[in-house]
C-alpha positions, 0 to 999 in steps of 0.5 A: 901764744898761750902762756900757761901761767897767764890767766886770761880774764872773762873780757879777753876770752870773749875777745878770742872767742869772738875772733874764732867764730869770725875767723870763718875757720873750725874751732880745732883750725883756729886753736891750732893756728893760735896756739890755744887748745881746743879745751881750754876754748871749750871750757871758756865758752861754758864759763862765758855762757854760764855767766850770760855771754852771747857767744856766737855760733860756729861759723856756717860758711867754714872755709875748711869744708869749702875747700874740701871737694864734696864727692858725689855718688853718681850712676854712670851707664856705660854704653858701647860706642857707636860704631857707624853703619859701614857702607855696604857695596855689593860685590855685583851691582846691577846696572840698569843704566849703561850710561856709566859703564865701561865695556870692553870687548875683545873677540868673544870676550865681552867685559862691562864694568861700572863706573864705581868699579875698584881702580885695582880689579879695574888694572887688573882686568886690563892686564889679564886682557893685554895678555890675550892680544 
């Protein structure tokens, strides 16, 4: 875009100027995209200012840092899983009711099991008793 023999005049740098500030882009962005060299922009905007340009300022929603995710630094506790409370089922419970229990009686072998009894003890204990008739 830039021809090194043309010389832009006052008018058409504050035109550029205006249009790179309104680009929502950084300066490098837009001189880059235009083919214009940041220098030669910065230079521009001191001789406009010099004689009495209002050049504005730089844009404060630059779409460039929008883009950019920010990185946040944030303390993470790291806390063990909870494991829950296994339940616990005590290997002899004792009955105060009878009314769930199953017992078995067989000559002077006497065996109460309860209603919440293990079905494999439960099929074990009837086939050591099978053995006995």
């Amino acid at each position: 875009m830039s021809d090194p023999k043309h010389y832009r005049t006052k008018d058409e740098w504050f035109k550029l100027v205006q249009e790179c500030r309104k680009s929502g882009l950084s300066d490098a962005q837009w001189c880059a995209l235009n083919g214009i060299s940041r220098h030669s922009l910065n230079t521009a905007i001191k001789r406009l200012r010099k004689c009495s340009y209002a050049i504005p300022p730089r844009s404060a929603d630059d779409i460039y840092h929008l883009a950019i995710p920010k990185q946040d630094v944030v303390k993470v506790d790291i806390v063990p899983d909870i494991q829950p409370p296994q339940k616990i089922i005590p290997e002899a419970a004792p009955h105060i009711d009878n009314s769930h229990m199953i017992e078995i009686s067989l000559g002077d072998v006497h065996i109460s099991l309860c209603n919440g009894a293990d079905p494999d003890l439960v099929t074990r204990t009837l086939s050591a008793l099978r053995s006995f008739v």
